[in-house]
MIVEX-81328 format. One line per 3 residues: number of its first residue (from 0); their letters; for each residue x negated, y negated, z of N, C-alpha, C. Coordinates in nm, 3 decimals. Example, Ala and Ser with C-alpha at 12.3 -4.5 7.8 and 13.67 -1.06 7.14 Angstrom:
REM residues 2
0> as> -1.319 0.569 0.780 -1.230 0.450 0.780 -1.320 0.330 0.780 | -1.285 0.225 0.708 -1.367 0.106 0.714 -1.290 -0.003 0.787
//
This chain:
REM residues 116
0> xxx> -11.331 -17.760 9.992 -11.382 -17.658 10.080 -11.483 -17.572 10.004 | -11.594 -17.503 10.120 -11.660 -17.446 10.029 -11.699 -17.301 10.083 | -11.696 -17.183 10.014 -11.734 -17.028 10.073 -11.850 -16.995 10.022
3> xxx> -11.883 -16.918 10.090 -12.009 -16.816 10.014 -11.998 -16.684 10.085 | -12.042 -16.632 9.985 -12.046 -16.434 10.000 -12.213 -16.402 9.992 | -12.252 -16.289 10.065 -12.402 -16.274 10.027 -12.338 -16.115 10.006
6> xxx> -12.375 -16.000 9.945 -12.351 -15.869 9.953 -12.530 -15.782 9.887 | -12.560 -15.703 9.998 -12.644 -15.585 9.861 -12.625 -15.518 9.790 | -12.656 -15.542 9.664 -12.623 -15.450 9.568 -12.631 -15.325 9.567
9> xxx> -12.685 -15.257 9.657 -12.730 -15.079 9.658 -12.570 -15.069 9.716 | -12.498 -15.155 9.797 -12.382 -15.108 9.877 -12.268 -15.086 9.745 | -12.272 -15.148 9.633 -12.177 -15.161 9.519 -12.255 -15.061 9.430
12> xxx> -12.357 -15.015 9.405 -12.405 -14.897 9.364 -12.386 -14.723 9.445 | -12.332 -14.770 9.548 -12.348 -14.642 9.614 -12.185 -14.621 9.606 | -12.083 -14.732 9.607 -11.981 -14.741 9.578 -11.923 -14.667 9.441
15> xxx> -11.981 -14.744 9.372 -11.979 -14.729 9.207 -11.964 -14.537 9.180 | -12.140 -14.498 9.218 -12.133 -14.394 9.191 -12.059 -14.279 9.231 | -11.980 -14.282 9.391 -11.935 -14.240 9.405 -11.797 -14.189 9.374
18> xxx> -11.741 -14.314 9.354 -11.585 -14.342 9.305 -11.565 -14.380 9.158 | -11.684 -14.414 9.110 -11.654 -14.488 8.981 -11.572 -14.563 8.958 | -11.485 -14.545 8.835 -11.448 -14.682 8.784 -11.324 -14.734 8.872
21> xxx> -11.294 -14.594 8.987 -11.102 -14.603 9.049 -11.219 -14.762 9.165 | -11.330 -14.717 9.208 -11.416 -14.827 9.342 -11.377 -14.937 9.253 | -11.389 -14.981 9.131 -11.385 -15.123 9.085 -11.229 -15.172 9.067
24> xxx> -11.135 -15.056 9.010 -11.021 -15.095 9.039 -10.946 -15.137 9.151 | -11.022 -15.083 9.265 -11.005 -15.179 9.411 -10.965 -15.321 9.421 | -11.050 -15.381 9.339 -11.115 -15.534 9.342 -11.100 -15.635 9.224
27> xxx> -11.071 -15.530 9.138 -11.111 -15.601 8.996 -11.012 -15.520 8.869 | -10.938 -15.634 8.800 -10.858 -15.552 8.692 -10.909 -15.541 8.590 | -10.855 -15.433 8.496 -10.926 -15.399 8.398 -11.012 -15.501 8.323
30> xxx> -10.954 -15.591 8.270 -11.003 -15.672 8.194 -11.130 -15.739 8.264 | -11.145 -15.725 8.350 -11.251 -15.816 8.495 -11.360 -15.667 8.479 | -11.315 -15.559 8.436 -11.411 -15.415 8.453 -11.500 -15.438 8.338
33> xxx> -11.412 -15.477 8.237 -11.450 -15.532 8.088 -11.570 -15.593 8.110 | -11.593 -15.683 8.158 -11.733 -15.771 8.192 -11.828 -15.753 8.240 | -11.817 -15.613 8.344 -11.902 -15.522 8.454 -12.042 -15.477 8.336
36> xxx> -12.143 -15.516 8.340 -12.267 -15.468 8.288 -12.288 -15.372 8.356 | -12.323 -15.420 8.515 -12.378 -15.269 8.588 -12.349 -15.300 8.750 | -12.418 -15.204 8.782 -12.332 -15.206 8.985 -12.383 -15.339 9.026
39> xxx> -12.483 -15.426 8.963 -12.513 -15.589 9.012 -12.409 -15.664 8.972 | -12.354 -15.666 8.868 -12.277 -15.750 8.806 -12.128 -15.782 8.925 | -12.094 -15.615 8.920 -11.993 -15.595 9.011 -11.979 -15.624 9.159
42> xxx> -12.151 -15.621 9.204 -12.149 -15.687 9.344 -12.153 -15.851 9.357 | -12.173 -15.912 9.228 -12.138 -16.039 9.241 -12.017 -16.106 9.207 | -11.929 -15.956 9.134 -11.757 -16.028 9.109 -11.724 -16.009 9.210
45> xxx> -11.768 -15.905 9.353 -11.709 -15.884 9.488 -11.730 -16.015 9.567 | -11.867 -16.094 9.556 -11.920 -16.152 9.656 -11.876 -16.313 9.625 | -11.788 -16.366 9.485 -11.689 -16.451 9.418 -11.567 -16.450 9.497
48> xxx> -11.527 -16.348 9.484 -11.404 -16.334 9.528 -11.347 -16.327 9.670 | -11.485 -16.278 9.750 -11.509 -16.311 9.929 -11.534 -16.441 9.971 | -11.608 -16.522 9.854 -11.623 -16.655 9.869 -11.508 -16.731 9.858
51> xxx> -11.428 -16.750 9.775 -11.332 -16.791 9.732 -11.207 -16.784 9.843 | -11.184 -16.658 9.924 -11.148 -16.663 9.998 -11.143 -16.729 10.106 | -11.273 -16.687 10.172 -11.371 -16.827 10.291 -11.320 -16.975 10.238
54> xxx> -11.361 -17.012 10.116 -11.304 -17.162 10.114 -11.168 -17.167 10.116 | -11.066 -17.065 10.067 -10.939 -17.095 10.069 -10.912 -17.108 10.212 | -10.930 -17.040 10.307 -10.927 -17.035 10.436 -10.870 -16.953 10.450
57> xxx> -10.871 -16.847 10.395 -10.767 -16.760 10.419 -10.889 -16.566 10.464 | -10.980 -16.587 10.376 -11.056 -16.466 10.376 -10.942 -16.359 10.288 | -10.986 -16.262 10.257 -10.904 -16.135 10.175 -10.821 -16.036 10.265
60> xxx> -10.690 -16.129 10.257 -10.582 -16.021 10.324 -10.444 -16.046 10.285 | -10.364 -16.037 10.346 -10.217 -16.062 10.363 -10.230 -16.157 10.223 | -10.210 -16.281 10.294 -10.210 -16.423 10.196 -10.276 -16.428 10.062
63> xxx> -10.405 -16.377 10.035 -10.472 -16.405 9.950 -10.565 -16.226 9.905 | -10.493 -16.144 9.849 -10.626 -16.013 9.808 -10.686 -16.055 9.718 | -10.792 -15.915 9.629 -10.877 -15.955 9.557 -10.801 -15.976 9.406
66> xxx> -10.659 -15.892 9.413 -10.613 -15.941 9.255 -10.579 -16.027 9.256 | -10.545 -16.182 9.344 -10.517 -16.236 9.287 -10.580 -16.404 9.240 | -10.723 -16.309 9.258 -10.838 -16.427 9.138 -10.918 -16.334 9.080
69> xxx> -10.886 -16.403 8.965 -10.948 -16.357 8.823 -11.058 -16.380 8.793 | -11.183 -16.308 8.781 -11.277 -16.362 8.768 -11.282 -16.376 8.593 | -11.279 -16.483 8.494 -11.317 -16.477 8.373 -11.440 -16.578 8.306
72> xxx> -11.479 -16.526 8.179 -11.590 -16.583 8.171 -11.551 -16.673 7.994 | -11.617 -16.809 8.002 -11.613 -16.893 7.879 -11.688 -16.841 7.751 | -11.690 -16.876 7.666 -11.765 -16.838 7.526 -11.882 -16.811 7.549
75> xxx> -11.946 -16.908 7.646 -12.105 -16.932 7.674 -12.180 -16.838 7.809 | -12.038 -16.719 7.831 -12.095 -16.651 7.954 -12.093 -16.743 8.082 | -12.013 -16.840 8.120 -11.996 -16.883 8.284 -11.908 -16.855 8.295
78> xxx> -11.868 -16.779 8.426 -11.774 -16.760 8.513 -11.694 -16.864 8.549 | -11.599 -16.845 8.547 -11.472 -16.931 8.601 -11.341 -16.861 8.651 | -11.268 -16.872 8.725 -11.105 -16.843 8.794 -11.025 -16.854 8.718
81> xxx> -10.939 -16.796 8.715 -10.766 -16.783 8.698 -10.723 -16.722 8.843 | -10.659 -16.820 8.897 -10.543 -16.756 8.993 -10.398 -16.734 8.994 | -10.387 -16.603 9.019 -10.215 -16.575 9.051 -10.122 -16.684 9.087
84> xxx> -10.002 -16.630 9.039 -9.910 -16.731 9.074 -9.883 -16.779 9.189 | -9.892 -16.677 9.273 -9.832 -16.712 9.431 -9.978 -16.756 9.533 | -10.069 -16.767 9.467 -10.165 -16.852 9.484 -10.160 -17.032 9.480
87> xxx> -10.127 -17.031 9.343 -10.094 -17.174 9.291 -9.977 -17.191 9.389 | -9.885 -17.154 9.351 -9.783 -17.195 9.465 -9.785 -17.201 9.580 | -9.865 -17.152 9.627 -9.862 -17.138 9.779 -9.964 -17.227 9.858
90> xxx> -10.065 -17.312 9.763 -10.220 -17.406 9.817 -10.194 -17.515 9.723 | -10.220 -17.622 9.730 -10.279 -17.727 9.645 -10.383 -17.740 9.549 | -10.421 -17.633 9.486 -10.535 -17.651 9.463 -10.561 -17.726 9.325
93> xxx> -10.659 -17.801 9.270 -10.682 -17.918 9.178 -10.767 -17.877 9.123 | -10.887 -17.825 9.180 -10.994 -17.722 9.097 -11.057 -17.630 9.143 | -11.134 -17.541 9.103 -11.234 -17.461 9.155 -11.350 -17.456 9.063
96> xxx> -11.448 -17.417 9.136 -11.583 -17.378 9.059 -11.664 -17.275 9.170 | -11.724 -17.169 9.086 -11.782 -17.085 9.170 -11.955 -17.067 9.091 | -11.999 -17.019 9.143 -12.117 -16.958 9.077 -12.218 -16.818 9.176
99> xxx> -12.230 -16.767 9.094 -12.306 -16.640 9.140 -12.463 -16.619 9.100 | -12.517 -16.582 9.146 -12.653 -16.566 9.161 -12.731 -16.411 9.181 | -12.830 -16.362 9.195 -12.887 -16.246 9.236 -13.055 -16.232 9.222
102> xxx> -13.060 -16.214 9.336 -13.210 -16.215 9.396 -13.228 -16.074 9.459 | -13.328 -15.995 9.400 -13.401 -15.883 9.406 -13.231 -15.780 9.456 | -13.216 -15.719 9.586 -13.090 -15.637 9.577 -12.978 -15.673 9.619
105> xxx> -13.020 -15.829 9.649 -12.865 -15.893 9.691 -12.819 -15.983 9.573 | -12.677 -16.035 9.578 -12.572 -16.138 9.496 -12.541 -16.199 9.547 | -12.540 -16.344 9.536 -12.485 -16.404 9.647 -12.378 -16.522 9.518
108> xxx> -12.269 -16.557 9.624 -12.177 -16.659 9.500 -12.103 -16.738 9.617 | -12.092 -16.844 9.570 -12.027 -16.979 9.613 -11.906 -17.028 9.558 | -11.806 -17.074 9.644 -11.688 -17.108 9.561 -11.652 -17.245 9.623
111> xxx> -11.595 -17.357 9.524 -11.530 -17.475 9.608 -11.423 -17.434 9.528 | -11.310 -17.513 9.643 -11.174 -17.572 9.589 -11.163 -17.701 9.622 | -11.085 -17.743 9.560 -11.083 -17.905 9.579 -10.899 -17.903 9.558
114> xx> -10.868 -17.936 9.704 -10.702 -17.981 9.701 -10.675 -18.107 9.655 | -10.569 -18.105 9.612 -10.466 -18.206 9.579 -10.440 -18.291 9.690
//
């Protein structure tokens, strides 16, 4: 399956500034804040994690919120998942791959899963 998120970044900047760091704890755990360069960065860990959803089929609620995928990144700076337990347990899932992007004030990111 496959999702995509598009978001503008001024909307995660206007976020940001207002609430600061409690707006990112919304969405994103510390260690995921850790990686945050700036209010772009953060509108594309939002627009991952909306994607990801869409392909799970589930979208961000009940079944599936935003803690429980991890957005983390390899030695070489690519993004990749960790999901919660009751994630794994609860879907088939065999792999994922996402990727994020950003063009002038939007982010846009794509996610597949691939079931078992």
């Amino acid at each position: 399956m496959i999702g995509i998120d598009l978001i503008k970044t001024s909307r995660m900047d206007r976020l940001m500034q207002r609430f600061g760091e409690k707006a990112l704890l919304r969405f994103l755990s510390p260690i995921e804040i850790s990686l945050v360069k700036n209010y772009k960065t953060a509108a594309g860990f939002w627009a991952v994690k909306e994607a990801f959803s869409k392909a799970l089929g589930t979208g961000i609620g009940k079944e599936c919120n935003f803690h429980d995928i991890v957005i983390c990144k390899t030695d070489k700076g690519a993004p990749y998942l960790r999901l919660e337990k009751n994630i794994t347990d609860n879907y088939t899932i065999q792999s994922t791959g996402i990727s994020i992007t950003h063009d002038g004030e939007y982010a846009i990111a794509v996610a597949t899963i691939e079931f078992s």
